[in-house]
C-alpha positions as CSV (number, residue, x, y, z in Angstrom):
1,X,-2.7,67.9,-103.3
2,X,-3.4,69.6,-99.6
3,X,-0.5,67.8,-97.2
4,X,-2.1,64.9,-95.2
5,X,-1.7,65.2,-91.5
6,X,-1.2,62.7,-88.9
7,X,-1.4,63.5,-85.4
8,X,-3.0,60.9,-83.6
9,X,-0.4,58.1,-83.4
10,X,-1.8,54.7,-82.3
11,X,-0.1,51.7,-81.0
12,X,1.4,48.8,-82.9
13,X,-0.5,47.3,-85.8
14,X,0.8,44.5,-88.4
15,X,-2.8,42.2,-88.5
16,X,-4.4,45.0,-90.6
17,X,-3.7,45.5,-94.4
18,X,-1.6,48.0,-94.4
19,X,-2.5,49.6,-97.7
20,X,-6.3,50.3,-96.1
21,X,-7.3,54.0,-96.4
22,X,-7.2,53.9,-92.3
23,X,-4.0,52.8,-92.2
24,X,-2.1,55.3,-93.5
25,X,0.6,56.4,-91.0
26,X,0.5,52.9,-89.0
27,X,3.0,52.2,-86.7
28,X,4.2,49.1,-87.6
29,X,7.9,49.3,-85.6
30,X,8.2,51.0,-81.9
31,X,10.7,50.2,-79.1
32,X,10.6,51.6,-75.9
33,X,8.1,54.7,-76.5
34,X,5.0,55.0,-74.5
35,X,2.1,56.6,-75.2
36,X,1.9,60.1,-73.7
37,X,0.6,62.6,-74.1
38,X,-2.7,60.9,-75.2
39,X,-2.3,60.9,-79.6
40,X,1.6,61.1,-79.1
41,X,4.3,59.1,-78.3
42,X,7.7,60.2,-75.8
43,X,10.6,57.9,-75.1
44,X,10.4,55.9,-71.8
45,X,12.1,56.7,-68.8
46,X,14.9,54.2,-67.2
47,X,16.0,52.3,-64.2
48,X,18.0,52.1,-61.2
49,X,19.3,49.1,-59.0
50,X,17.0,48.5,-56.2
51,X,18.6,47.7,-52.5
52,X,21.6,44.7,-53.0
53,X,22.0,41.6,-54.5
54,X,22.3,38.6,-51.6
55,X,23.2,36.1,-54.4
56,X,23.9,36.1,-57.4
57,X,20.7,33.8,-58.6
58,X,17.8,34.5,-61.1
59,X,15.4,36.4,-59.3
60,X,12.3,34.4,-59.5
61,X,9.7,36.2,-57.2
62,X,8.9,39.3,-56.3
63,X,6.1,39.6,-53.2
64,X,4.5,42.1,-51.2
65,X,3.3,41.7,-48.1
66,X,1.5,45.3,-46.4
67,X,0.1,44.8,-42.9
68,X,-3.1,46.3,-41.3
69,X,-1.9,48.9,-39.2
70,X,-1.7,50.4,-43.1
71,X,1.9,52.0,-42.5
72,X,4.3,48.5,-42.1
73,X,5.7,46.7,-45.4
74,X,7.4,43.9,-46.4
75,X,8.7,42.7,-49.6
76,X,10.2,39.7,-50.7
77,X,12.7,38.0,-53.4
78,X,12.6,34.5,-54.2
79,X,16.4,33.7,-55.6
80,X,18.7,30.8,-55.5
81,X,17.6,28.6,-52.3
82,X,16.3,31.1,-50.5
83,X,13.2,33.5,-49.1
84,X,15.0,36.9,-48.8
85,X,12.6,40.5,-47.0
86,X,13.2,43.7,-46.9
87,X,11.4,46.2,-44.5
88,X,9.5,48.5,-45.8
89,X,11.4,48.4,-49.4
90,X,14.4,50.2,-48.1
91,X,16.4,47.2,-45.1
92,X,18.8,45.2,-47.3
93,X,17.8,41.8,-48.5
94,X,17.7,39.6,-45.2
95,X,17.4,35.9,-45.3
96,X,13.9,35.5,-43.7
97,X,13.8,32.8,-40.7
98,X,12.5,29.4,-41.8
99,X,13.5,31.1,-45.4
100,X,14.8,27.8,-47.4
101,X,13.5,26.8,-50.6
102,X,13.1,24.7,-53.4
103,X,17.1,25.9,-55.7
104,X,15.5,27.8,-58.3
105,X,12.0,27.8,-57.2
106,X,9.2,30.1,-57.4
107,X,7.7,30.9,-54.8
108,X,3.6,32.3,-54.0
109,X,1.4,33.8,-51.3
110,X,-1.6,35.3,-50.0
111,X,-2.5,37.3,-47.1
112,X,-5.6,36.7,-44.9
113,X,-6.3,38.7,-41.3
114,X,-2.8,40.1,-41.3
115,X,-1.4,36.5,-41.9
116,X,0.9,35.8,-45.2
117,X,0.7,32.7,-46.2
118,X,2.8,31.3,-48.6
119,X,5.4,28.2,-50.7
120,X,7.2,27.2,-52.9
121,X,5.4,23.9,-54.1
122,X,8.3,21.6,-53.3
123,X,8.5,22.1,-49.4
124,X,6.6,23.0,-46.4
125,X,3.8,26.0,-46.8
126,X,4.7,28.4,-44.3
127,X,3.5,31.6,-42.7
128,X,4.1,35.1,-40.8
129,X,3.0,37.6,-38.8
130,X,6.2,39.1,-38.5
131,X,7.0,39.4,-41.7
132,X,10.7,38.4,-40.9
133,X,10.4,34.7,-39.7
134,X,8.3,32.2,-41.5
135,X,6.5,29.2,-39.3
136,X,5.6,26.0,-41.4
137,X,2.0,25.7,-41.1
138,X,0.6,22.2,-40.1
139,X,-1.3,20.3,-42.2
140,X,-1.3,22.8,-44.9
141,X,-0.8,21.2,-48.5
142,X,2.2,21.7,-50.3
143,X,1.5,23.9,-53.0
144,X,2.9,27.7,-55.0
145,X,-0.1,28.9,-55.8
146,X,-2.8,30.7,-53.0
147,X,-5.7,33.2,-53.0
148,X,-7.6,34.6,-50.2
149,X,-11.4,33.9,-51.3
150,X,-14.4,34.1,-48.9
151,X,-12.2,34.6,-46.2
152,X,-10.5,31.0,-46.7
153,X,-6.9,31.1,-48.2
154,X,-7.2,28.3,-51.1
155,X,-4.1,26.3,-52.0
156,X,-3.9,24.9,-55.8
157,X,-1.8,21.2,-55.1
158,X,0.9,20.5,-56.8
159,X,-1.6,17.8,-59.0
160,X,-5.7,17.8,-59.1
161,X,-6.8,18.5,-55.7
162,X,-8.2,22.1,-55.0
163,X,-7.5,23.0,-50.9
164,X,-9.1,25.6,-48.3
165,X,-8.4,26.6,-44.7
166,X,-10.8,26.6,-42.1
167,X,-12.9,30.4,-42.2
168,X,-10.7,33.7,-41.0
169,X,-7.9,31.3,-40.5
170,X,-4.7,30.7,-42.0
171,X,-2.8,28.2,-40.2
172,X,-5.6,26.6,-39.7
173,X,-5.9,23.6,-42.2
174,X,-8.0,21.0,-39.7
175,X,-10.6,19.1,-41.2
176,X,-12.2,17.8,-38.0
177,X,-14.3,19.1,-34.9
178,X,-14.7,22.8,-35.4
179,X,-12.1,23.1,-37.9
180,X,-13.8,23.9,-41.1
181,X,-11.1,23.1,-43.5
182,X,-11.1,21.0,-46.8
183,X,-10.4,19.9,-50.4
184,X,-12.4,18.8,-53.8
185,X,-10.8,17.7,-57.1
186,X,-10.8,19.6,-60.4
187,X,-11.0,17.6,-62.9
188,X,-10.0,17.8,-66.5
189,X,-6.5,17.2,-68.0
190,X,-3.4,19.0,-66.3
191,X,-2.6,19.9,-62.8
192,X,-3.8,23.2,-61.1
193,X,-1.8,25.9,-62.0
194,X,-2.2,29.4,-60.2
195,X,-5.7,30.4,-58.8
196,X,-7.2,33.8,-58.7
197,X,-10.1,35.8,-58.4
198,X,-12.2,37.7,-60.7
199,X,-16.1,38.9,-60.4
200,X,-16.1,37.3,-56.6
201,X,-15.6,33.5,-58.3
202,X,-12.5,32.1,-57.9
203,X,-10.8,30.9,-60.9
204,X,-8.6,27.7,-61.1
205,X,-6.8,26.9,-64.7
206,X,-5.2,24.1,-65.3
207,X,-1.9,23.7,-67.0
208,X,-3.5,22.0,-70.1
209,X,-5.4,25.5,-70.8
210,X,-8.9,24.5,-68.9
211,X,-10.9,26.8,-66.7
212,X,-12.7,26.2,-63.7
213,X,-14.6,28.6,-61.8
214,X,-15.8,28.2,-58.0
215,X,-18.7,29.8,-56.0
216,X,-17.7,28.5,-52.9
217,X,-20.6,25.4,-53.4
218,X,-20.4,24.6,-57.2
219,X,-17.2,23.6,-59.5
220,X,-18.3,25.1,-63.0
221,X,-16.6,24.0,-66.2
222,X,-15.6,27.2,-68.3
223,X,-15.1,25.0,-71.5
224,X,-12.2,26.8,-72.5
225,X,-8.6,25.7,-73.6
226,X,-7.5,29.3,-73.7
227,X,-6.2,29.9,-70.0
228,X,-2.7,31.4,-69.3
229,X,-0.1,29.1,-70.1
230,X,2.4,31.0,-67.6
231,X,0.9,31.0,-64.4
232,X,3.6,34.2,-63.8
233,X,1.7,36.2,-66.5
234,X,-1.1,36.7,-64.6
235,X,-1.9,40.5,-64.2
236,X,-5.1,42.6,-63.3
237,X,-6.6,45.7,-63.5
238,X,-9.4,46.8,-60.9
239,X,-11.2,43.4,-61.1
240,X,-10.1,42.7,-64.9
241,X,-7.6,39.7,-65.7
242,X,-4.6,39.4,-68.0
243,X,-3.1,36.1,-69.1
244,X,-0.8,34.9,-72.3
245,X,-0.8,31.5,-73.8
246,X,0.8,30.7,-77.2
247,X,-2.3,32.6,-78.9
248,X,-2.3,35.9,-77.4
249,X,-2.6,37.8,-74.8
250,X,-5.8,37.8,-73.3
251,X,-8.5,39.5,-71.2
252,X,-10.7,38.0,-68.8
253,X,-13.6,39.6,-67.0
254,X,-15.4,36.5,-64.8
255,X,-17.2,34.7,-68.4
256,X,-15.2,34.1,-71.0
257,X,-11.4,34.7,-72.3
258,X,-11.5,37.4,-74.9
259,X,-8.6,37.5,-77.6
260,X,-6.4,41.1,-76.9
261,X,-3.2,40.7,-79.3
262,X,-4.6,40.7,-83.2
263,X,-2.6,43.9,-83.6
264,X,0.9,42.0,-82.7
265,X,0.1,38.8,-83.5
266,X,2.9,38.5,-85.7
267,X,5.0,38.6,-82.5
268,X,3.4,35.6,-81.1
269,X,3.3,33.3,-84.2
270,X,4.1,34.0,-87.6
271,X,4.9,32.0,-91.1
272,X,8.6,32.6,-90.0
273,X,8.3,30.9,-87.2
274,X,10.4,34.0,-85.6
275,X,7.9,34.9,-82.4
276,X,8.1,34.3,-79.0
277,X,9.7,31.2,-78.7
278,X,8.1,28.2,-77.6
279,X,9.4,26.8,-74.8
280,X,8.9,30.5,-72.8
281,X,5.2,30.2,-72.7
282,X,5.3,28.3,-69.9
283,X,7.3,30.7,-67.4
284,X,7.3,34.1,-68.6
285,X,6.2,36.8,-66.0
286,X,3.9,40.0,-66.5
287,X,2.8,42.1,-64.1
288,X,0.4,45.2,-64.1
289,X,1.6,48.7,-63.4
290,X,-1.0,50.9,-63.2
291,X,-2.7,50.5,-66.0
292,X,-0.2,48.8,-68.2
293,X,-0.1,45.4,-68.6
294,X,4.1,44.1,-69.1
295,X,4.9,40.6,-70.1
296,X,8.8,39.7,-70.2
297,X,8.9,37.2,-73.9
298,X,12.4,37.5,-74.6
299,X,13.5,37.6,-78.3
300,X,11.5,38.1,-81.0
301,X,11.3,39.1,-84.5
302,X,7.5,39.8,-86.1
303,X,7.8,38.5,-90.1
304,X,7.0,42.0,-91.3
305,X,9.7,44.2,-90.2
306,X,12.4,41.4,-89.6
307,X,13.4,43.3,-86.4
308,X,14.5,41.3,-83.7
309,X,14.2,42.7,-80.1
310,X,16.4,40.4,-77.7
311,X,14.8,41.3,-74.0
312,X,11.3,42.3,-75.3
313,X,8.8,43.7,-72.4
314,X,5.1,43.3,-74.8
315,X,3.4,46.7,-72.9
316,X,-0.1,46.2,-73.1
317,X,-1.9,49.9,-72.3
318,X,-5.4,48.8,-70.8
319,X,-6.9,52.7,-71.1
320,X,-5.6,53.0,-74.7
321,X,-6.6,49.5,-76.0
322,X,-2.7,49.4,-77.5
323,X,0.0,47.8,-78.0
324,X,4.1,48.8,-78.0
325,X,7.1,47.2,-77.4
326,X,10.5,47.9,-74.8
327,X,13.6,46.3,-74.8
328,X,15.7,46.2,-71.4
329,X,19.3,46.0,-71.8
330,X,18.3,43.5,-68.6
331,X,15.8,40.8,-69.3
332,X,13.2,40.6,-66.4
333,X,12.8,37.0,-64.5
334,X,10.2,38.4,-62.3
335,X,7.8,41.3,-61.4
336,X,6.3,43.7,-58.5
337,X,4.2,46.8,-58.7
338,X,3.3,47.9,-55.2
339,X,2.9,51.4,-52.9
340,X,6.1,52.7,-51.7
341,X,6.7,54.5,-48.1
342,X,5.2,57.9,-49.7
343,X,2.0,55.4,-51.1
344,X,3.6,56.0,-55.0
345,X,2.8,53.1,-57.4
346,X,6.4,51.5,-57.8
347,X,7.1,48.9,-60.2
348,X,10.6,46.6,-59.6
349,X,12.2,43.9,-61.5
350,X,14.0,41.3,-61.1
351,X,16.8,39.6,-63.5
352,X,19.3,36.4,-64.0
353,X,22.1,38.2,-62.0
354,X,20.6,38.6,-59.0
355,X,19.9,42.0,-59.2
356,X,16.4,44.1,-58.8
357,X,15.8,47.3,-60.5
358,X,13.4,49.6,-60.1
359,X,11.6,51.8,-63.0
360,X,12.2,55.6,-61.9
361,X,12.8,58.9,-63.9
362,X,16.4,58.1,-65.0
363,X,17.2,58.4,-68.9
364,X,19.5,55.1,-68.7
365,X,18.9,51.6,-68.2
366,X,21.3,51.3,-64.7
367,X,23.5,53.3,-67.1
368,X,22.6,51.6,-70.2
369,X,21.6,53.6,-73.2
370,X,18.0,53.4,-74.5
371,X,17.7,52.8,-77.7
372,X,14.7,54.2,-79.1
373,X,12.7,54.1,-82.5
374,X,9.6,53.8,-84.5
375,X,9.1,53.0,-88.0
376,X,5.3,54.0,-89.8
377,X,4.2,53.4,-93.3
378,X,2.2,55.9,-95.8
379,X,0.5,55.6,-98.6
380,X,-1.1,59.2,-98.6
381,X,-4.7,57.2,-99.2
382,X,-3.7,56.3,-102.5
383,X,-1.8,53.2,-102.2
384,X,-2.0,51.9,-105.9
385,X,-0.8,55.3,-107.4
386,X,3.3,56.5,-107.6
387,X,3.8,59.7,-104.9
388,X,6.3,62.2,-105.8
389,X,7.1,62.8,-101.7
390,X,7.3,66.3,-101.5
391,X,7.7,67.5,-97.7
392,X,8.1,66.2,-94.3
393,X,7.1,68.3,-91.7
394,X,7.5,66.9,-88.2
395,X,6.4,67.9,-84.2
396,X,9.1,67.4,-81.8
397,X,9.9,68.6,-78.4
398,X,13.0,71.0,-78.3
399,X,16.3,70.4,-78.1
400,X,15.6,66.8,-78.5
401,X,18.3,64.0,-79.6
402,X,16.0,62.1,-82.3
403,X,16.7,61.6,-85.8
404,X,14.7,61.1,-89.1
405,X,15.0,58.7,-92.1
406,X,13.0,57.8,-95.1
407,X,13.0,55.0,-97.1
408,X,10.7,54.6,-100.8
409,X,9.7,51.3,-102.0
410,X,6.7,50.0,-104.2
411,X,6.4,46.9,-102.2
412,X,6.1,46.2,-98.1
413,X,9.2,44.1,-98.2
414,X,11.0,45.4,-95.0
415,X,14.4,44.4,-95.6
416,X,15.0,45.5,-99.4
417,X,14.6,49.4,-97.9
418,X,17.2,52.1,-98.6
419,X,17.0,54.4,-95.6
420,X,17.8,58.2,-96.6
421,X,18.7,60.8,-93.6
422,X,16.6,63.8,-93.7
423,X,18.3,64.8,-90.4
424,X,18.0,65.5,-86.8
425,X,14.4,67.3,-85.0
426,X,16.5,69.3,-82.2
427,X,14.7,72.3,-83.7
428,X,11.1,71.0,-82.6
429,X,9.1,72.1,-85.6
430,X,10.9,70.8,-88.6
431,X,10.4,71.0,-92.3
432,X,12.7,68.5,-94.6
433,X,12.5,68.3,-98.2
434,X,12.6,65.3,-100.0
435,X,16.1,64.2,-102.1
436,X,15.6,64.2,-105.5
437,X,14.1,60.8,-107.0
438,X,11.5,60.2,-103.8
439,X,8.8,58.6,-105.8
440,X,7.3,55.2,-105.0
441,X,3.7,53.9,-104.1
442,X,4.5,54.0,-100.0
443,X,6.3,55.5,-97.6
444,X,8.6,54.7,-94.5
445,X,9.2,57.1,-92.3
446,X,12.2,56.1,-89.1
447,X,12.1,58.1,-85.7
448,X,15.1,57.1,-83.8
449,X,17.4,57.6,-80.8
450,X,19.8,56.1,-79.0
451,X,21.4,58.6,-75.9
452,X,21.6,58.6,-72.3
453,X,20.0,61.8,-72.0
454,X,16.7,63.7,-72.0
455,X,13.5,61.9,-73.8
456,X,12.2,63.2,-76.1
457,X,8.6,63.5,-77.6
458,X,7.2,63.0,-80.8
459,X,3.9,64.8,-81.6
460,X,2.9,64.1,-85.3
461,X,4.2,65.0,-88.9
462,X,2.7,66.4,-92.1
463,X,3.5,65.0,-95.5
464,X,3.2,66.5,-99.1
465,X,2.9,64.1,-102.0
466,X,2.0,64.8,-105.7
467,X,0.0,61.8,-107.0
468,X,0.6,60.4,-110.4
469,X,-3.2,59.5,-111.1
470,X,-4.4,58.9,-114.5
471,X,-8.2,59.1,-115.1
């Protein structure tokens, strides 16, 4: 038979039955690749440390604040008992004035008319125009969670009660004379967990997985127990939502919750009970980055490959519809994506030692190696016949570090595979012929790479088989 070619690599996919005629070549391993160029897949870039560390506490929040005169920045950390800024992402970490909080707390804002608003849900909510020192804001609830809607910052309490400020104000939280301000319950199991806005409603889940959506006049019940379970895990894309619970990850567009994750849903719960473990549901953090949607889930292991991944980042890519996998050698706590001082998308992180990092064009983690790989399965569209596996002829960039292995079974049982090196791509365009004996029903096929040096790129492959079919 005429080799097969396969040079349009997807994203992860383990939901599918693998021995479909459309799956042939499906990625069903990949760490720390990302999809580019479009139909390929190259090895991610690395990061750096980002400014200091002021303690040595999990860093749980990452904030921006950008003013109106367009030019002036602030951000902020969250770590240990305090509210640290930084001007304009480049002053050290400064303890902000009126900058103590909850030990360990998150903490939330919100900006409205120039004013950041923000709190920790234990103490005082508290505000700034300076961006350096914080007043506490009288008569404001306590709360973590705040949006800017119809020109009102609303506050989710810390139980059932939904607040707002008085119109184009703040600090202002009066609820008499001309002082606009005021509250109304939600109702439902659970307390209100972070608020946002999509499709100009606001949105206010509730930690047992209800929805509520708010016009302004009308409290409508979404009749959903499929909100995000994290209220860190909230990301968004133009006016599109991400959230995970212990189903999925999830879209949301204003209506209804759709259902993302079929592809991985072997990472989220399997028969082995080896996903993302429980107890994280309810405080990882995600963030959007451009288009890509990165939740931090820690270790897991999908029951098909066995393949545990200890700091897992889940990237979602929103313009692809797909799914792949990172592993830090530094677990994130926390997220930021914002515009740096030359208006470039940045993304930081933060992690349990205090430090923040910040995703650039370096080949190392902070001087870590990547360790880089992808595993696919073929069955050459004949998946009940033997193969005799001919060639392997694979697209690489030059002078790359990656290295190629085969393994032949009859059955899909990951960990019974013998891995066989055909050898190392540094050439580009390589051709490998199969050892003698390579004859079985499917096919794995490793890319890997571990090195502190260039990426490299993986383009596609060609594969030669000789069926044995018996009419």
């Amino acid at each position: 038979m005429p080799p097969k070619q396969f040079f349009n690599i997807g994203g992860i996919n383990t939901y599918i039955n693998p021995s479909m005629p459309e799956q042939d070549g499906a990625l069903i391993h990949s760490v720390n690749m990302v999809s580019f160029p479009y139909g390929a897949k190259t090895k991610r870039t690395g990061y750096s440390t980002f400014l200091g560390t002021p303690d040595a506490s999990t860093v749980n929040s990452l904030l921006d604040y950008h003013q109106n005169d367009g030019s002036t920045f602030y951000l902020y950390r969250a770590s240990g008992s305090a509210l640290y800024y930084s001007l304009q992402g480049t002053g050290a970490w400064t303890l902000s004035g009126n900058g103590t909080i909850s030990n360990g707390a998150h903490f939330g804002g919100a900006i409205l008319d120039n004013t950041f608003i923000g709190g920790d849900g234990v103490g005082s909510t508290r505000h700034t125009t300076s961006g350096t020192t914080f007043t506490s804001t009288t008569l404001a609830p306590i709360s973590e969670f705040f949006e800017q809607y119809q020109n009102r910052i609303y506050a989710s309490g810390t139980a059932g009660d939904c607040f707002y400020s008085t119109t184009n104000d703040a600090t202002n939280w009066n609820t008499s004379g001309t002082s606009d301000s005021s509250s109304f319950k939600v109702p439902g199991a659970g307390k209100n967990s972070r608020i946002f806005k999509t499709s100009d409603r606001l949105i206010i889940p509730k930690n047992s997985g209800f929805m509520f959506k708010w016009d302004g006049y009308n409290l409508i019940d979404m009749t959903t127990e499929y909100g995000p379970s994290s209220p860190y895990s909230l990301g968004k894309v133009e006016d599109y939502r991400f959230f995970i619970n212990k189903y999925g990850h999830y879209g949301f567009g204003g209506s209804k919750a759709q259902l993302l994750s079929n592809a991985i849903q072997r990472q989220f719960y399997n028969n082995d009970g080896s996903g993302i473990l429980g107890t994280a549901f309810s405080t990882l953090p995600a963030e959007c980055h451009i288009y890509d949607y990165l939740s931090s889930v820690g270790t897991v292991t999908d029951d098909f490959t066995s393949r545990v991944m200890t700091n897992t980042i889940i990237k979602y890519d929103f313009q692809k519809n797909e799914y792949l996998n990172w592993d830090f050698a530094n677990k994130p706590t926390s997220f930021l994506s914002f515009k740096n001082n030359s208006s470039v998308q940045t993304l930081i992180f933060g992690d349990a030692s205090g430090q923040v990092y910040q995703l650039d064009n370096t080949t190392s983690d902070n001087g870590s190696t990547i360790d880089a790989e992808m595993v696919f399965v073929f069955n050459f569209g004949l998946p009940e016949f033997q193969k005799k596996w001919d060639y392997y002829r694979g697209i690489f960039n030059p002078g790359c570090e990656a290295k190629v292995q085969v393994a032949c079974s009859d059955t899909y049982t990951y960990k019974t595979l013998r891995w066989i090196d055909l050898g190392d791509v540094s050439d580009g365009a390589v051709e490998y012929r199969f050892p003698p004996g390579s004859e079985s029903r499917f096919l794995f096929v490793r890319i890997y790479e571990s090195s502190k040096n260039a990426r490299f790129t993986y383009y596609g492959c060609s594969i030669s088989a000789s069926p044995n079919v018996h009419t």
